[in-house]
FIBADO-399654 format. One record per residue (C-alpha): residue in three letters; x, y, z. Coordinates in steps of 0.1 Angstrom, whole numbers, plus 2048, in hexadecimal, padded with zeros to 3 digits. Layout:
AlaXYZ/...
This chain:
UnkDCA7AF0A4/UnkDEA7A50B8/UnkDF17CD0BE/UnkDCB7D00C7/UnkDD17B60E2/UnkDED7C50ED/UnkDE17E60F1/UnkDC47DB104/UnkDD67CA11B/UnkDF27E4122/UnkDCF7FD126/UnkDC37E7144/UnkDE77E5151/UnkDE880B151/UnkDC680C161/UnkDCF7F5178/UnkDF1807188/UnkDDE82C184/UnkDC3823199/UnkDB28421A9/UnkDA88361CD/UnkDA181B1E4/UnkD8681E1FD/UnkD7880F21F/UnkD54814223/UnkD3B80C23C/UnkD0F80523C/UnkCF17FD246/UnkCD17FB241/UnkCAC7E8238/UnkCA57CE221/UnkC827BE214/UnkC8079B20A/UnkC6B77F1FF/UnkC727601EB/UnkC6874F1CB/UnkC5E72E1C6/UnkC477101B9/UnkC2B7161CE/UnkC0971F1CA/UnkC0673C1EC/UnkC1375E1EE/UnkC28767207/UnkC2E78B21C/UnkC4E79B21A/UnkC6779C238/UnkC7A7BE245/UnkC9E7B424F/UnkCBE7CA259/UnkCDE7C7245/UnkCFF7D424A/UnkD227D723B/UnkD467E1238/UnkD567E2213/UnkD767E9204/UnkD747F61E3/UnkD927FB1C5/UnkD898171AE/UnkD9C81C18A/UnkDA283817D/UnkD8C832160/UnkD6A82D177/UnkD6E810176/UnkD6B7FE19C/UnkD6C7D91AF/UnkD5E7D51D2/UnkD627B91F1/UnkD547BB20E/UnkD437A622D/UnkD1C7AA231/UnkD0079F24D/UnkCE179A23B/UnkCBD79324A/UnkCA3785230/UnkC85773236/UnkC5F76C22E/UnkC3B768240/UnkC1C75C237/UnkBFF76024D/UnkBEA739250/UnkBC4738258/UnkBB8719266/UnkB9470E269/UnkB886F4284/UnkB6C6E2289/UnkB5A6F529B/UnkB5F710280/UnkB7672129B/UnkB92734288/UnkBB773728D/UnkBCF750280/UnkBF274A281/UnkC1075E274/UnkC2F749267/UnkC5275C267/UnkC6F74C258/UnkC8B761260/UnkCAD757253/UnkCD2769259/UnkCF0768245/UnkD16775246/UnkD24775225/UnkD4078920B/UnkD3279C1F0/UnkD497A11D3/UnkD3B7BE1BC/UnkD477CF194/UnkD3C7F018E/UnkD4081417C/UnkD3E834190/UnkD46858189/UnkD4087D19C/UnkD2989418D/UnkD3D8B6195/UnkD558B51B6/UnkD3F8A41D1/UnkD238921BE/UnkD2786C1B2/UnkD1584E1A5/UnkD1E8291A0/UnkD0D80C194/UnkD167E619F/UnkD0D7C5194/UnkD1E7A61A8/UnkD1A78B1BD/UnkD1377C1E6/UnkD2075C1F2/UnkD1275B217/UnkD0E743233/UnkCF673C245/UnkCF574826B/UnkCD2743275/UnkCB3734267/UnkC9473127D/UnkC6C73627D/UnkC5974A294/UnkC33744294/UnkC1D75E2A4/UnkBF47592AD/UnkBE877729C/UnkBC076E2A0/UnkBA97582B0/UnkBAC7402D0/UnkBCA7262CE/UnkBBE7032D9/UnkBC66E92C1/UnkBE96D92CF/UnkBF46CF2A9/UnkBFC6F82A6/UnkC1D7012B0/UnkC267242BF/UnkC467342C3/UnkC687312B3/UnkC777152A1/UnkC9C713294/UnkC9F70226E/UnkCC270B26A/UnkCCC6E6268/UnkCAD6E0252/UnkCBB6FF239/UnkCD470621E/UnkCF3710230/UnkD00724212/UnkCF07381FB/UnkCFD74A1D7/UnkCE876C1CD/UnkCED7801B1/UnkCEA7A91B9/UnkCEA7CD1A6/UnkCEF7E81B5/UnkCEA80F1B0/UnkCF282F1C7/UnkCFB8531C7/UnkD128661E0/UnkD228841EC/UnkD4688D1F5/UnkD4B8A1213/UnkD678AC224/UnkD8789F210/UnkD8587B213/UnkD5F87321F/UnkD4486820C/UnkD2386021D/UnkD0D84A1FF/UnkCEA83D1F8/UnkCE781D1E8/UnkCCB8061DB/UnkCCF7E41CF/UnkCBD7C61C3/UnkCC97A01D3/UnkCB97801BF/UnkCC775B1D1/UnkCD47451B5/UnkCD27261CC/UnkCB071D1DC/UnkCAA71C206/UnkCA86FC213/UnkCB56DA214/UnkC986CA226/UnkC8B6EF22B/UnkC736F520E/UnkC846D71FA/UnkC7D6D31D5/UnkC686F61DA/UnkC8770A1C7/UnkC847291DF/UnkC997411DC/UnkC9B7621EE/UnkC967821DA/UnkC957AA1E9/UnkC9B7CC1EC/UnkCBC7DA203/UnkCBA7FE205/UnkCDD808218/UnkCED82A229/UnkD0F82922E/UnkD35841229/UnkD5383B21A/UnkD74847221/UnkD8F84A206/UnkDB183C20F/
């Protein structure tokens, strides 16, 4: 058992000083969100940007860690109907838009398929910050005369979760070009571990959930 130990732990030594490259890497691209929660409505998805720069370590053995910085845009909306009495009704769209800065720390595999093809797979995790947080209301039908309705923009930030923990997997496929460049396509899945809002949605547990579908290139060091 002792010689297994030791073995294993000269392997990941060896690993660790034959490492095959490091990498910079830039992207961007769209993301779709909604949130979970204990409420009874559905809510409508949100289309955001994100963008980031990474630096990843790959082992020889496939095996890879990533860091990086990301801007993130998620968000919700839910359009409200109200009635009045004299049966007059108001549409109104509500936006919550929220904005966060944050250093996503990823584990992964990847390998080439011949010289210029390769995959990878990551699983990790997103400790962000809040940036922004606010709610944009739009009149999207009838006549808007009831002073109780609000229109415009209104920032919760203050009223919101200033840090936020999601969980992430990611998958993507790429192709070397050149000697050092390789442009990549990557989809991932982003689940928040801790919920939105302090006074925000409190006691709701809503948590953001979405899609990030990213283009980006990497160059090898």
């Amino acid at each position: 058992m002792k010689k297994f130990i030791t073995l294993l732990i000269m392997s990941v030594f060896y690993s660790c000083l034959n490492a095959q490259t490091h990498s910079l890497s830039i992207s961007g691209g769209i993301n779709r969100t909604n949130v979970t929660g204990d409420f009874s409505e559905e809510w409508n998805s949100n289309t955001g940007f994100t963008g980031a720069f990474g630096y990843e370590y790959r082992f020889a053995n496939g095996l890879l860690v990533e860091i990086g910085i990301r801007y993130h845009q998620t968000g919700f909306n839910d359009d409200m109907h109200f009635v009045f009495p004299d049966f007059e009704t108001v549409s109104i769209n509500a936006n919550y838009q929220y904005e966060h800065i944050g250093f996503p720390v990823k584990f992964g595999y990847g390998n080439f398929i011949g010289n210029k093809l390769s995959w990878f797979a990551k699983i990790g995790f997103y400790p962000a910050y809040l940036t922004k947080g606010q709610l944009k209301t739009s009149l999207i039908g009838g006549t808007l005369s009831d002073p109780g309705i609000s229109i415009g923009t209104t920032d919760f930030k203050n009223n919101a979760s200033k840090f936020n923990l999601a969980g992430l997997a990611e998958a993507g496929v790429g192709y070397r070009i050149f000697n050092k460049w390789t442009p990549f396509f990557s989809m991932s899945y982003q689940h928040s571990l801790t919920v939105l809002g302090k006074d925000n949605f409190k006691g709701a547990n809503v948590r953001h959930y979405g899609l990030i579908f990213s283009l980006g290139i990497k160059y090898d060091l």
